[in-house]
N, C-alpha and C positions, 0 to 999 in steps of 0.2 A: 438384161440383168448384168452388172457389173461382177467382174474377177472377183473384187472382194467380196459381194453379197452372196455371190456362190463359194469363196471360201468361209465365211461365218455359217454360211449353212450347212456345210461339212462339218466343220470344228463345233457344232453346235451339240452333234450327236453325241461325243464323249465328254464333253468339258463339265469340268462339276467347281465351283467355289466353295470355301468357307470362308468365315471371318472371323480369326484368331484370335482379334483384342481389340478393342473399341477403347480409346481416353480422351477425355475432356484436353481442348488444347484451347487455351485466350491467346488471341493476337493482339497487339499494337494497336491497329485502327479498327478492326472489322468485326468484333465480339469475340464471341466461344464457338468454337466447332467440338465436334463428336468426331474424331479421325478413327473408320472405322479399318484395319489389314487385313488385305486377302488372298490367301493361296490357292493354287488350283492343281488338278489332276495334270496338266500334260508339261508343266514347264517347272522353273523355279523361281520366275518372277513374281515377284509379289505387288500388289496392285492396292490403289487406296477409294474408300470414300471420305469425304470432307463434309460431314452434315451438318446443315445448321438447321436448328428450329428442334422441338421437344416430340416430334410426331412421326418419326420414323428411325424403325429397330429392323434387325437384323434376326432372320430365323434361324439361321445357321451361330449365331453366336449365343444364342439363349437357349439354344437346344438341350437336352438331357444327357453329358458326354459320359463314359464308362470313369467310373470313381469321381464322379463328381461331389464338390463339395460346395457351402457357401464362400469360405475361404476363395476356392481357387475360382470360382464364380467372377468374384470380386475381384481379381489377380486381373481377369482376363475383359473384366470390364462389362460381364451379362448381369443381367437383373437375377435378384438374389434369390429368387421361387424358381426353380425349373420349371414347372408346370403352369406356362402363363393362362392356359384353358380354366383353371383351379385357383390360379390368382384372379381372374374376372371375375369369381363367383366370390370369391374369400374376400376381395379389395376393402369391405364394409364392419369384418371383423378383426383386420389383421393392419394392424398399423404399421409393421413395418416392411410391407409389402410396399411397391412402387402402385399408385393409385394410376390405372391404364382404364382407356377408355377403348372399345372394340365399333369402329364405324366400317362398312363394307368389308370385313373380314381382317383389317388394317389396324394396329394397335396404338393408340395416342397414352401421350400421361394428360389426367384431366385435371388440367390447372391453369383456367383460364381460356377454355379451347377458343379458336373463333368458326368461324360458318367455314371447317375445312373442308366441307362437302366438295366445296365451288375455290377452293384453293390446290389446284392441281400443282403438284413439285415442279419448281424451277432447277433444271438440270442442267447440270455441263457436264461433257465429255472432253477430257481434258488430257492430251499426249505429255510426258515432262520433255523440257528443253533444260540442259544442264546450262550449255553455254547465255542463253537470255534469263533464266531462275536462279542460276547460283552466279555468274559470273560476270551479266549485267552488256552482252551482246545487245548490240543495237541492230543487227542483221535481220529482225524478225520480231513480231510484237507478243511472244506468248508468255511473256512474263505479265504483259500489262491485259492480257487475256485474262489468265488465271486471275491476279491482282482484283481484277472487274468482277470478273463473274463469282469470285468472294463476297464482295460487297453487296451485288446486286442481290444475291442469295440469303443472305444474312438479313440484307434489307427487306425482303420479302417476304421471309419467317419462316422459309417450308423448301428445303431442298438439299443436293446435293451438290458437288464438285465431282466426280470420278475420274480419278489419279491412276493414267493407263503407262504403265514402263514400255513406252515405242517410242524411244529416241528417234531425232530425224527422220518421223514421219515411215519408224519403224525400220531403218534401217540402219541404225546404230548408230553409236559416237566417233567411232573410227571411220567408216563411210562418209558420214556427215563432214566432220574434221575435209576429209578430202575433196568433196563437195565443194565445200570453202573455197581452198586452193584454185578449184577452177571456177567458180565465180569469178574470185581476182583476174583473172583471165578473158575472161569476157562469156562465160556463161552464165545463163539463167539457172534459178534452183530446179527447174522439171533438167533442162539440158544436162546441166551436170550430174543429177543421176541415174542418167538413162547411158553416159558415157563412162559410168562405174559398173555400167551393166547392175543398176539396184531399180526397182520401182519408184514410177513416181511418187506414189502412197499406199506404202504396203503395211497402212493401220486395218485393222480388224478390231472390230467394237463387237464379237463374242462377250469376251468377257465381261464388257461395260454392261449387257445385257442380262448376263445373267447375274450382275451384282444388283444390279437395280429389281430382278426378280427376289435376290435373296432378300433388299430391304422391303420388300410388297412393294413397288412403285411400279406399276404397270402402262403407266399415262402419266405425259410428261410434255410442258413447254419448255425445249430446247433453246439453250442458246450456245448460235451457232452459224457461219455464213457456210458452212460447208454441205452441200446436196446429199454427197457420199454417204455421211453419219447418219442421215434421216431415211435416206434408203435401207441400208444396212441393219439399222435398229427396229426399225416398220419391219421389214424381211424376218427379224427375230422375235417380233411379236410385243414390241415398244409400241403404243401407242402415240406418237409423236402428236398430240392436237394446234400445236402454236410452233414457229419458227421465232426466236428473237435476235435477230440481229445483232453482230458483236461489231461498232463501227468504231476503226483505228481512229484513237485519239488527232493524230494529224490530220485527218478527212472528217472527222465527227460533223464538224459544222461547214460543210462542201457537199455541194447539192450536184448527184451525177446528172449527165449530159438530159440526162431523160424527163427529169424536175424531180425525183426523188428526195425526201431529207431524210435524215435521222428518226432513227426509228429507237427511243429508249424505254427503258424498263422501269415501270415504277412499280413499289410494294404497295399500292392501290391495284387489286387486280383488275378495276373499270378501267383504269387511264394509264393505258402502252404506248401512245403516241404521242411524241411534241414535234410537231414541225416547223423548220425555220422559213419563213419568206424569202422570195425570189430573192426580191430588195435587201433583206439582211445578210444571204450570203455572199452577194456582190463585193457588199458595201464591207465587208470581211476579209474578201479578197482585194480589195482596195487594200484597205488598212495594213495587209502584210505585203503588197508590195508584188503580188506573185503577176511573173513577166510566162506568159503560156508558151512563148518561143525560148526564151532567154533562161529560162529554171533549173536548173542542176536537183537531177533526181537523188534523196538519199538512197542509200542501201535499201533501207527498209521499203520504202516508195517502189524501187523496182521490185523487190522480192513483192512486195502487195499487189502491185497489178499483175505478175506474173502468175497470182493464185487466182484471177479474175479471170484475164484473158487466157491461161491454160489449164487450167485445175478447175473452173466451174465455181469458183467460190465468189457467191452474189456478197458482193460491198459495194456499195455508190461510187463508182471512178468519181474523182472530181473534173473539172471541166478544163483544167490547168494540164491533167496529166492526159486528156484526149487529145490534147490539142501538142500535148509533146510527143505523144504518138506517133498522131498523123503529122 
């Protein structure tokens, strides 16, 4: 058992979420989300979910709080009945009730459902990175992570985002910031924080766990290269059923040493697989010209194999970056 799954286990015992305020947000390209805010008992970091699809609510936000009104219901973005036990039964007389449908204990709005039975939530657990989300660092891909697993999510009609505040892999922006400095140096991202005396990955997916409990989401296809998060989240009582691979746009179509391809997500939930031919990714690697001895690795390239080769995180090495390797 890993440090961290014995620290989630710990933190498990006290930790309590609520979720303050839920508002409709439209994006640019990827539809509407539900951004649902969430405080907890032992810190003051506040933590987000990012839902898309009409089929998952929040118990801790609909709850029946002291001096509750419809007013402030509505302020805080809960459905306008407190008593959604009483709105299931009422839905037929009461128009201006939100019309919910109750399947495995789970509350949908019934407008147009489709066969959710067999639609399990596509989830992401999601750390923020200031420097690659606000400031456009090319050091690391979690801008183009998040970016993706918006879409993929949206496209699929039924899931979340969970927006966890663990800067640099939970050890801040200041650590991190310094991290930097010694990469420029010639360290890797594990090296250089083990030389700040910080952890390699001191994220804790507690909280992701019990957000996901407060929205009823008990079972979940993950996406995700990381081993850690599917341990951790299993350990807290996630029912992980699917890994879905999150493969860096510059390697997407680069097939590892092993014949592996790309493994993508489609909102068909029969058909998760496209795979490319031997022949196509060759003939790919043709076309760009890529010299296996002669290749100058980007940043992000080395910080990517570094999460491969030291951190356990399954992505297809391409066949270019083995052979710069070795």
């Amino acid at each position: 058992m890993s440090p961290q799954v014995i620290e989630s286990n710990n933190i498990e015992k006290n930790l309590k979420v609520r979720c303050e305020v839920r508002c409709r947000i439209p994006t640019k390209d990827k539809g509407e989300f539900y951004v649902h805010l969430y405080t907890n008992n032992l810190n003051n970091k506040k933590h987000m979910a990012i839902v898309a699809g009409p089929y998952i609510y929040s118990k801790s936000l609909n709850e029946v709080r002291e001096n509750d009104t419809d007013e402030k219901r509505m302020i805080r973005g809960a459905t306008l009945k407190p008593n959604i036990s009483s709105t299931l039964k009422e839905k037929n007389n009461n128009k201006d009730v939100l019309n919910l449908k109750e399947i495995n204990g789970n509350l949908y709005i019934n407008n147009n459902l489709p066969n959710i039975e067999h639609k399990i939530p596509l989830v992401r657990i999601h750390s923020e990175c200031f420097t690659s989300e606000t400031i456009f660092s090319s050091r690391c891909d979690c801008a183009e992570q998040l970016d993706r697993s918006m879409k993929q999510i949206q496209d699929y009609g039924n899931g979340v985002v969970v927006y966890l505040r663990q800067e640099g892999r939970n050890i801040g922006l200041l650590n991190k910031m310094m991290a930097y400095n010694l990469q420029d140096h010639g360290y890797d991202t594990v090296e250089a924080n083990i030389k700040l005396n910080q952890p390699v990955d001191g994220r804790n997916y507690t909280i992701a766990a019990r957000i996901l409990e407060d929205l009823q989401i008990d079972t979940v296809r993950l996406l995700t290269n990381n081993p850690d998060k599917i341990e951790q989240l299993t350990s807290l009582g996630v029912n992980v059923v699917e890994r879905i691979p999150m493969i860096p746009s510059i390697w997407e179509n680069v097939n590892k040493h092993s014949g592996n391809c790309t493994h993508y997500i489609s909102s068909d939930s029969n058909s998760n697989f496209s795979n490319d031919t031997e022949d196509d990714i060759n003939n790919l690697l043709n076309d760009k010209n890529v010299e296996a001895d002669h290749r100058k690795l980007t940043e992000l390239e080395k910080y990517l194999q570094t999460k491969v080769e030291s951190m356990r995180h399954d992505i297809p090495l391409p066949e270019y970056l083995i052979h710069h390797h070795n």
